[in-house]
C-alpha positions as CSV (number, residue, x, y, z in Angstrom):
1,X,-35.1,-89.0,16.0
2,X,-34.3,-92.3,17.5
3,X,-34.3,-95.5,15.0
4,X,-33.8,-98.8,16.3
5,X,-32.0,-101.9,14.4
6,X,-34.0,-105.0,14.7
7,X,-36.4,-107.2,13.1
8,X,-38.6,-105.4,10.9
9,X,-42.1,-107.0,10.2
10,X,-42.8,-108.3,7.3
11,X,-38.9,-109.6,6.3
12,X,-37.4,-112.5,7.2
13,X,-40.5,-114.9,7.6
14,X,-41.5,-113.0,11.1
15,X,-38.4,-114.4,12.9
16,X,-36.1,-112.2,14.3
17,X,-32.6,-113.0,13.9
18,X,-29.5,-112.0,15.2
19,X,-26.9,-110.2,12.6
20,X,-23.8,-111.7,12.4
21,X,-21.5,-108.7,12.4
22,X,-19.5,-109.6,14.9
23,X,-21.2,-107.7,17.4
24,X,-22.4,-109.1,20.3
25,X,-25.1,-107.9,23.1
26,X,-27.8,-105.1,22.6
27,X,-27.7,-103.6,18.9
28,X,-26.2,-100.3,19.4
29,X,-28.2,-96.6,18.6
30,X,-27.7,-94.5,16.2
31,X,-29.0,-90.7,16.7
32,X,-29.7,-88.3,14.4
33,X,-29.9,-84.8,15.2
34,X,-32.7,-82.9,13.1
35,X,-31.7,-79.5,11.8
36,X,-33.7,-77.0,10.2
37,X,-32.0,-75.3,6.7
38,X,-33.0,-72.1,6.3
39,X,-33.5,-71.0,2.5
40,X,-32.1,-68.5,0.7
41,X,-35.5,-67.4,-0.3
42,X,-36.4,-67.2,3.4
43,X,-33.2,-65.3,4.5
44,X,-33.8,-62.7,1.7
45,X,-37.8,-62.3,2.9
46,X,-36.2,-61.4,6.2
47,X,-33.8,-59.1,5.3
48,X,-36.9,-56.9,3.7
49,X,-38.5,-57.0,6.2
50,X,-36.0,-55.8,8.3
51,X,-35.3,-53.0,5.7
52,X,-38.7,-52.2,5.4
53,X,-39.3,-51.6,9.2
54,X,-40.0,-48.1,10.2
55,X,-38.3,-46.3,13.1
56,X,-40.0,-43.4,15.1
57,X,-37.7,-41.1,16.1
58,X,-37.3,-40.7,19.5
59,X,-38.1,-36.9,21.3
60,X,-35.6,-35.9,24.0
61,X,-37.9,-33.3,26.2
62,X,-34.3,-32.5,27.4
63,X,-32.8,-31.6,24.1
64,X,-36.3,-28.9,23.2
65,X,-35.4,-27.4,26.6
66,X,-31.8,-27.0,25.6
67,X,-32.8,-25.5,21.9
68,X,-35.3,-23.5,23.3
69,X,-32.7,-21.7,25.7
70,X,-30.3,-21.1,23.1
71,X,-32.9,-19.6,20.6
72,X,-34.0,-17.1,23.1
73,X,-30.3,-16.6,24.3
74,X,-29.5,-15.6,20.9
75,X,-32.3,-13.1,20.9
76,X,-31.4,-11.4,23.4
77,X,-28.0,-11.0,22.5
78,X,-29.2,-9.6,18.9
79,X,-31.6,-7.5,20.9
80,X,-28.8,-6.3,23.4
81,X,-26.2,-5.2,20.2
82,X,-28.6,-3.3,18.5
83,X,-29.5,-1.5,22.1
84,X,-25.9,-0.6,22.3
85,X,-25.4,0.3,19.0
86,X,-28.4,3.0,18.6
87,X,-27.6,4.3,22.3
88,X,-23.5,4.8,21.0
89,X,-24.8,6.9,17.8
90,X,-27.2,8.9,19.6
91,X,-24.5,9.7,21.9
92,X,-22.0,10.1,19.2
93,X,-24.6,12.8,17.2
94,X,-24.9,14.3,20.7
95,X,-21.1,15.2,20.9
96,X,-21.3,16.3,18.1
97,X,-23.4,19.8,18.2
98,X,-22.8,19.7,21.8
99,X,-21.2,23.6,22.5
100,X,-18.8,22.2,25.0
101,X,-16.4,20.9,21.9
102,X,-16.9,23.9,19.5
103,X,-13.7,25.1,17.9
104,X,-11.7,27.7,20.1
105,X,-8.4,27.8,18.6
106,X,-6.4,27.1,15.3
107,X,-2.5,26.6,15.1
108,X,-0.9,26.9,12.1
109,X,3.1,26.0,12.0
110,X,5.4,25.8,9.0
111,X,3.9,28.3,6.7
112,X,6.3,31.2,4.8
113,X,4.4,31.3,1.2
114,X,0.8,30.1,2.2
115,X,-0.9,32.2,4.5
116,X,-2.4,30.9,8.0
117,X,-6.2,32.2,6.8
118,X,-5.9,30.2,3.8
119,X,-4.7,27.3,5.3
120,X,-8.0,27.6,7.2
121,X,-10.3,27.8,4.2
122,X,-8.9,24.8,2.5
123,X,-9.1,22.8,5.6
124,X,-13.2,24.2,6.6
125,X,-11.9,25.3,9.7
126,X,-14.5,28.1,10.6
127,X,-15.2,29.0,14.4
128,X,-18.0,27.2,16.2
129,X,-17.6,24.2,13.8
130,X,-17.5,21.3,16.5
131,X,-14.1,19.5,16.1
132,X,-15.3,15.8,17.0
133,X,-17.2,16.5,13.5
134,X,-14.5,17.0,11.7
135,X,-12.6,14.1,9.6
136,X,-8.6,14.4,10.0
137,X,-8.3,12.6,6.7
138,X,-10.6,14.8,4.8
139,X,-8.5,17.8,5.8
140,X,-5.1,15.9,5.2
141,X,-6.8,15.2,2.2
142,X,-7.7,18.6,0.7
143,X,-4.6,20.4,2.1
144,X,-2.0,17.5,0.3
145,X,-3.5,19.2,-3.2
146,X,-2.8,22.6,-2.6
147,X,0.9,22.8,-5.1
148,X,3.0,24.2,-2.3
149,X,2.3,21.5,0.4
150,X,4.5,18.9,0.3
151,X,3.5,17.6,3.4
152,X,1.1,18.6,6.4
153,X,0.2,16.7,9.7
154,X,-3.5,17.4,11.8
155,X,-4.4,16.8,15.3
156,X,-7.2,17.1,17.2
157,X,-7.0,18.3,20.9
158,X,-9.7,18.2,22.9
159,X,-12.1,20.1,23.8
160,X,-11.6,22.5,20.7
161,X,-8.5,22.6,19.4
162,X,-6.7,21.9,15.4
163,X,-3.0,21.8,15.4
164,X,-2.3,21.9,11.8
165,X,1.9,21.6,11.4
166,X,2.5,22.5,7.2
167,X,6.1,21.3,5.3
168,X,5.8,23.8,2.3
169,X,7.7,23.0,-1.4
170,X,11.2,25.1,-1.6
171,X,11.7,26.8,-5.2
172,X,15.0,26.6,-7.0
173,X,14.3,27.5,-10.6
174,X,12.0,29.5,-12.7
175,X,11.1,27.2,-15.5
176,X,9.2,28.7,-18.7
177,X,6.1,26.2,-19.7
178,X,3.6,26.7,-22.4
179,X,3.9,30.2,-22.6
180,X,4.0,31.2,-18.8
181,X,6.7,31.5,-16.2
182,X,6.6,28.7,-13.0
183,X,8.7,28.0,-10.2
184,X,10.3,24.7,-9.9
185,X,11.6,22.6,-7.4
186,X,15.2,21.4,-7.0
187,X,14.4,18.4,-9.2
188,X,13.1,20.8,-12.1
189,X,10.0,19.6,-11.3
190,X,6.8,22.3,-11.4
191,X,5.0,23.9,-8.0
192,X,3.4,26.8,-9.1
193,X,3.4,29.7,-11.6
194,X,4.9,33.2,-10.4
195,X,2.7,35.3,-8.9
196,X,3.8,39.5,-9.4
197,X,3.3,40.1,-5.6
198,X,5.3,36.9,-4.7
199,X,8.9,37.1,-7.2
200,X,11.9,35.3,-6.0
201,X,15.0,35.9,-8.1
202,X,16.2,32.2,-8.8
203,X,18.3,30.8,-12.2
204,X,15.7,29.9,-15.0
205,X,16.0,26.6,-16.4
206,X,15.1,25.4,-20.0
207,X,15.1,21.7,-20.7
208,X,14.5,21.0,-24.4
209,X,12.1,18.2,-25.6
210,X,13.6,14.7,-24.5
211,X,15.8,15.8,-22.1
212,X,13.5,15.5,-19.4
213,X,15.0,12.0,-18.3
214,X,18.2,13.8,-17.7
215,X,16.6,16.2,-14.5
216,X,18.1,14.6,-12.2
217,X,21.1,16.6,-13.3
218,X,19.8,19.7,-11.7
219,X,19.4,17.8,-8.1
220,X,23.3,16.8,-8.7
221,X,24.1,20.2,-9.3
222,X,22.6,21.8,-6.4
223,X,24.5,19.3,-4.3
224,X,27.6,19.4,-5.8
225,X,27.1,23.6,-5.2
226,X,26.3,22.6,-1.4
227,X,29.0,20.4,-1.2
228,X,31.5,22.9,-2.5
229,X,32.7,20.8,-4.7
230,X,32.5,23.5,-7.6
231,X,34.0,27.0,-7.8
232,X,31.0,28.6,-7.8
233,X,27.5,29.5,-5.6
234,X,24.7,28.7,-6.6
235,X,23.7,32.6,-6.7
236,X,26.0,33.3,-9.5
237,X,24.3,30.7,-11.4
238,X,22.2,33.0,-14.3
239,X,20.4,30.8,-15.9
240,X,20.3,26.5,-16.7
241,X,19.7,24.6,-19.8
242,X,19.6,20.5,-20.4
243,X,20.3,20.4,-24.2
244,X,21.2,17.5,-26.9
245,X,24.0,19.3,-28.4
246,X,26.0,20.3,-24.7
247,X,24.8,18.6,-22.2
248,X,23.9,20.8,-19.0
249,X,24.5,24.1,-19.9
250,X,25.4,26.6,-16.8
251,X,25.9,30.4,-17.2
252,X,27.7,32.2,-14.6
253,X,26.8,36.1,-13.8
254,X,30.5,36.3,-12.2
255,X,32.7,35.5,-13.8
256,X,30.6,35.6,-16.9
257,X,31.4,32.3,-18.2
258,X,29.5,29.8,-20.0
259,X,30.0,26.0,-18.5
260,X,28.8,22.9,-20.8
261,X,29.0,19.4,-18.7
262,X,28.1,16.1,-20.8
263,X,24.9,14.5,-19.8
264,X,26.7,11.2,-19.9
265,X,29.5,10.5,-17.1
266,X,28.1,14.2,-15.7
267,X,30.6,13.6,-12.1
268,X,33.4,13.1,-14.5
269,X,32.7,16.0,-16.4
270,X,32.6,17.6,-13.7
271,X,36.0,17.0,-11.8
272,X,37.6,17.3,-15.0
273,X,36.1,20.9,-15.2
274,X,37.3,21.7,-11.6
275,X,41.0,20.8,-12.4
276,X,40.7,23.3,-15.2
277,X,39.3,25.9,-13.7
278,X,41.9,25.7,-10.9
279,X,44.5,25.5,-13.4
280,X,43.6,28.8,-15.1
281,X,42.5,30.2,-12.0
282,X,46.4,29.5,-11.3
283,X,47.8,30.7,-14.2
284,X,45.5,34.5,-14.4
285,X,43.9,33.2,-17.4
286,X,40.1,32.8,-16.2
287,X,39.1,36.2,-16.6
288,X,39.6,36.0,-20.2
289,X,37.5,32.5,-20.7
290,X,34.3,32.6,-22.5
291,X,33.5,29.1,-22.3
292,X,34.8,25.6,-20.8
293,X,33.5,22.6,-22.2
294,X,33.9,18.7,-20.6
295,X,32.5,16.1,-22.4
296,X,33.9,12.1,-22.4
297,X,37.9,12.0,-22.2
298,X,38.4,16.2,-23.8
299,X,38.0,19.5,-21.9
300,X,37.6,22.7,-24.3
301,X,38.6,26.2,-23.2
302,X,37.2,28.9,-25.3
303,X,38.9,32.7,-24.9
304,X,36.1,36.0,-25.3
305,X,35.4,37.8,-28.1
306,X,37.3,40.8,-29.3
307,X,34.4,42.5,-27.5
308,X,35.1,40.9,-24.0
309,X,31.8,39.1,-23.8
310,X,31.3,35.4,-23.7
311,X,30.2,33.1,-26.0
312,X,26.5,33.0,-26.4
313,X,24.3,29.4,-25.7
């Protein structure tokens, strides 16, 4: 808007007069620019508005073709597996009774207690049975339990063949439990009972209540017998005991003598044994000992009876 400095009607007695400002010539302009000032109240009507605009989405003809394609990808894939997967157990039940892979042969290695039939029977090996139907681990499994196993292998060789390869527990003792004679294994530890058609003569062991954590005794023995690094076999060994009162307990057949080794510091025991034995070995006195006892820093020698017989456990 444009406003011009002059005379204004109505002041001054209708005569214009000059101002006496010190200017001189035309009376300058002054111009004002108008603006418009936006309220808050209108900037905050505007803003809902804005916020209370709806969008409509926008549909990409493009982007249903792409979805639709994957969709029916998938379903064929899904429809593809399961083909595969009922055409591989059709074929697999087809092998299966097929004739060509019936069992032909069974072969049966490592067995000298257990016999090869009744390795056989534990395992369901009967003739005709087709051998892709057979589970490996099932027959592992049943042939691990049988007591004189103490370790077995089985392969399958096409078309019908079982290689069954058997590691079979070794006795070393008779032991007497609850009333009825077993066989044991080097560690004292229980295989089977004694059969009457099936007696091996081996030392009998008796371990009295408690003692059992002191077994491993009868595993050092029967190396320290292998190692020679006693005077004795293990055949001349009568009978073993693991008692409180003695220790391990040996009785010899030949020379008839009665051994007691302390439980604690056994190896010690046992070297200091040795050196006495050689000693009266040396001197021609052993064939009149009854009993030789080594237990911490002492060794006892014990002479027969007037009767010639050794002293009794």
């Amino acid at each position: 808007m444009n406003v011009r400095v002059g005379a204004l009607s109505g002041l001054g007695g209708g005569s214009s007069k000059r101002r006496r400002n010190g200017y001189s010539g035309a009376a300058p302009r002054v111009t004002v620019k108008s603006r418009v000032v936006k309220s808050k109240s209108n900037r905050n009507r505007n803003n809902v508005r804005g916020e209370c605009s709806l969008h409509m989405p926008t549909v990409s003809l493009g982007g249903m073709g792409r979805l639709c394609t994957r969709v029916f990808s998938m379903a064929l894939m899904s429809a593809l597996v399961l083909a595969v997967s009922v055409a591989l157990l059709a074929g697999y039940r087809w092998l299966t009774t097929v004739n060509y892979f019936a069992l032909q042969q069974v072969s049966v290695t490592g067995c000298s207690r257990l016999s090869e039939e009744h390795i056989r029977e534990v395992a369901g090996l009967t003739p005709g049975v087709n051998v892709l139907s057979l589970s490996m681990d099932r027959m592992r499994a049943d042939l691990a339990q049988e007591p004189w196993i103490d370790a077995v292998t089985v392969k399958r060789v096409l078309p019908g063949t079982i290689l069954v390869d058997v590691k079979e527990k070794s006795p070393s003792y008779l032991v007497q439990y609850q009333g009825t004679l077993y066989y044991a294994d080097e560690g004292g530890r229980i295989i089977d009972k004694v059969e009457p058609g099936q007696f091996v003569s081996l030392p009998q062991i008796e371990v009295e209540a408690g003692m059992e954590k002191h077994l491993a005794l009868l595993a050092d023995l029967r190396r320290a017998v292998a190692e020679h690094q006693v005077p004795f076999d293990f055949g001349q060994i009568a009978w073993l005991r693991l008692s409180w009162g003695r220790g391990l307990e040996i009785r010899l057949m030949d020379p008839g003598i009665l051994l007691c080794l302390g439980s604690k510091q056994w190896n010690r025991n046992l070297s200091r044994m040795n050196l006495v034995w050689t000693d009266l070995r040396r001197r021609g006195e052993l064939g009149s000992v009854g009993q030789i006892t080594a237990e911490g820093d002492k060794v006892w020698v014990e002479k027969r009876g007037n009767s010639g017989d050794a002293p009794q456990g």
